[in-house]
LOZATOR-502532 format. One record per residue (C-alpha): residue in one letter; chain; z, y, x. Coordinates in pm, 1 decimal. Layout:
N
+------+-----+----------+----------+----------+
: type : mol :       pz :       py :       px :
+------+-----+----------+----------+----------+
:    A :   A :        Z :        Y :        X :
...
+------+-----+----------+----------+----------+
END
This chain:
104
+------+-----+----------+----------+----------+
: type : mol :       pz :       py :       px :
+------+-----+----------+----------+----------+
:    X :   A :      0.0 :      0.0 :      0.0 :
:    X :   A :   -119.4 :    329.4 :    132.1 :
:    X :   A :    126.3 :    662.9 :     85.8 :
:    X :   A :     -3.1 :    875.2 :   -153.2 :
:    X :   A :    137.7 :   1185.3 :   -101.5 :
:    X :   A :     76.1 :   1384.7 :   -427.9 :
:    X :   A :    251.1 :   1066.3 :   -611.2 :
:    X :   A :    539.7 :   1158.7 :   -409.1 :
:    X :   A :    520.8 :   1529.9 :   -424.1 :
:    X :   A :    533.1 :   1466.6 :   -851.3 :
:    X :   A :    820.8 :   1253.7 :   -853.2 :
:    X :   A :   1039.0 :   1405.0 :   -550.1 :
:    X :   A :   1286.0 :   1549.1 :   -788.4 :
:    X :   A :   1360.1 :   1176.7 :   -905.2 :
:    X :   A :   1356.8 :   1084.6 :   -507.4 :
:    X :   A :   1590.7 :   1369.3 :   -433.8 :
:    X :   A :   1851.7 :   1233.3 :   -645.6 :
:    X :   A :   1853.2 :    851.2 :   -541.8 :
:    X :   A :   1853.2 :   1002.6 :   -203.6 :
:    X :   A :   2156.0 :   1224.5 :   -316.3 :
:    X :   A :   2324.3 :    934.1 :   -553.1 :
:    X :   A :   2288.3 :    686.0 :   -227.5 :
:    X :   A :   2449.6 :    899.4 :    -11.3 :
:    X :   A :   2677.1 :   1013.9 :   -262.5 :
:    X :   A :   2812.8 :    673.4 :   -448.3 :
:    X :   A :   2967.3 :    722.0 :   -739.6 :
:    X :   A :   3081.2 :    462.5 :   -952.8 :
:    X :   A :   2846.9 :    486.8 :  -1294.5 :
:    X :   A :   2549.0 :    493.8 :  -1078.7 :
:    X :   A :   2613.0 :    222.3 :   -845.6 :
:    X :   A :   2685.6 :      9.3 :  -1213.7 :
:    X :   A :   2363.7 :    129.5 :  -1347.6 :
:    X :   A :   2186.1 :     74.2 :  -1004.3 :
:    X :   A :   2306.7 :   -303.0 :  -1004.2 :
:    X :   A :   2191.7 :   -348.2 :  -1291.7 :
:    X :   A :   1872.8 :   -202.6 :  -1274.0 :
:    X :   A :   1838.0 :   -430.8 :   -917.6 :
:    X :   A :   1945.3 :   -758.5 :  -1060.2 :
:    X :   A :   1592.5 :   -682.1 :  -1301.1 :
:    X :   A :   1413.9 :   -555.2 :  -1014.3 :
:    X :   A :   1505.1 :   -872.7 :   -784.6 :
:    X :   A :   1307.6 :  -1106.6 :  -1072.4 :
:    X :   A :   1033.8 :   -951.4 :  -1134.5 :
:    X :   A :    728.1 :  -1041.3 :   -990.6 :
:    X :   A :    628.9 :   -694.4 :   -849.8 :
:    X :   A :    961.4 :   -666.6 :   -629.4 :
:    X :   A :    877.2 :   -626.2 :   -238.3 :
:    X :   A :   1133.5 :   -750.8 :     39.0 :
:    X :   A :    845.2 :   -586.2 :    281.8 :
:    X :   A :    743.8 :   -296.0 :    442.7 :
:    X :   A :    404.3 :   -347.4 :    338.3 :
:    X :   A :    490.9 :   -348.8 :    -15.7 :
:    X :   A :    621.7 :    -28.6 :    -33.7 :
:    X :   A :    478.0 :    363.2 :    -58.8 :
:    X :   A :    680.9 :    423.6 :    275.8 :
:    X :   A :    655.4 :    176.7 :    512.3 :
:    X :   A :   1091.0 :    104.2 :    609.3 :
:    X :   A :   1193.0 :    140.6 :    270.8 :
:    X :   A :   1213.7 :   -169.7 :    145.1 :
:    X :   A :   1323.8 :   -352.7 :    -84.4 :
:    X :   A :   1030.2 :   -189.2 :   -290.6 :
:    X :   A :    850.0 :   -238.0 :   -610.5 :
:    X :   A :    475.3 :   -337.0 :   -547.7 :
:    X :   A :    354.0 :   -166.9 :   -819.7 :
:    X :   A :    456.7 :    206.4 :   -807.1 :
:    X :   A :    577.2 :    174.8 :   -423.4 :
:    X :   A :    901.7 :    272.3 :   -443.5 :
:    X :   A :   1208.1 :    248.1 :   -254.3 :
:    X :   A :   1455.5 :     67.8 :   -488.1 :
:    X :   A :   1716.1 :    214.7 :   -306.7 :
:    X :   A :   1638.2 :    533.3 :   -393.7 :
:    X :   A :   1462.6 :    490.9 :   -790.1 :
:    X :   A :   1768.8 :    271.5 :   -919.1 :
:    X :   A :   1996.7 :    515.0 :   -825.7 :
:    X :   A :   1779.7 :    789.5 :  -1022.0 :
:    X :   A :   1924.8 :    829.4 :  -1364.0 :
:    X :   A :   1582.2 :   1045.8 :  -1447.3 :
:    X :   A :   1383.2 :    711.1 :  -1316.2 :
:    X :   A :   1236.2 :    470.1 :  -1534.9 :
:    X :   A :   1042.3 :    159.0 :  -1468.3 :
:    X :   A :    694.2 :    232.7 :  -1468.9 :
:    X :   A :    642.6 :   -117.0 :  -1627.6 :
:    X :   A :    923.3 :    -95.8 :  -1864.8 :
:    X :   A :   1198.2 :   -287.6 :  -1750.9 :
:    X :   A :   1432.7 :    -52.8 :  -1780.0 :
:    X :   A :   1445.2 :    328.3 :  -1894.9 :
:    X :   A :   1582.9 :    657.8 :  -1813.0 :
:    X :   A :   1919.2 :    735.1 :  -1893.8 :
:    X :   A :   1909.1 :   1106.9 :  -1894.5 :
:    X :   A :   1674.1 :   1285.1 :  -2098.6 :
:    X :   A :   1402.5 :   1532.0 :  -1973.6 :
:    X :   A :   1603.0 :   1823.7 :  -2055.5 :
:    X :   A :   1884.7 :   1708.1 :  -1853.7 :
:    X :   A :   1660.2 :   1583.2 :  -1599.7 :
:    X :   A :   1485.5 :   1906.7 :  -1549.6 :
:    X :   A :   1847.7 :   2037.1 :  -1501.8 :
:    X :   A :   1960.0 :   1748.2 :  -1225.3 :
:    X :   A :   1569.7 :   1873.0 :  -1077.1 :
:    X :   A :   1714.5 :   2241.1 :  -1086.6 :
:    X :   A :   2019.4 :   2166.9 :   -922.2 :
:    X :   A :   1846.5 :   1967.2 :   -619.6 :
:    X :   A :   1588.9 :   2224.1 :   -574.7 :
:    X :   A :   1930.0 :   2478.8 :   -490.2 :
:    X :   A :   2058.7 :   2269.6 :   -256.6 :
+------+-----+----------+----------+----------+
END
């Protein structure tokens, strides 16, 4: 998988904020996180390989969007792309988590 950098540039405000909730832990992500990982490590499209992911390093990474699972289970704005599991902030309030990354 080759980077595509205007992929990244649209969702850095979700990357921002698994970078920030991974560095960061608090306990309601890291529960919401394991459970979004315990999905991710059964479905057919997760990546133990740097060649599977966006960024070559940041695996464990879904092979079909490229992302570091690191980083997009620990994004309460992120949702599976193939619908595995969903969002748990809305847009408003992820435009506002956006906002408040964009500060620091």
């Amino acid at each position: 998988m080759k980077i595509n950098v205007i992929e990244i540039w649209k969702e850095r405000g979700a990357i921002f904020e698994g970078v920030r909730n991974r560095i960061f832990k608090q306990e309601h992500v890291e529960e919401i996180a394991e459970r979004r990982l315990t999905i991710c490590r059964t479905c057919e499209h997760y990546g133990n390989s740097s060649e599977d992911c966006m960024i070559a390093g940041t695996h464990p990474c879904c092979k079909h969007c490229g992302c570091c699972l690191a980083f997009k289970s620990r994004a309460l704005s992120a949702s599976c792309e193939l619908g595995f599991w969903d969002a748990v902030v809305n847009e408003k309030e992820g435009d506002m988590i956006n906002e408040q990354i964009e500060q620091l």
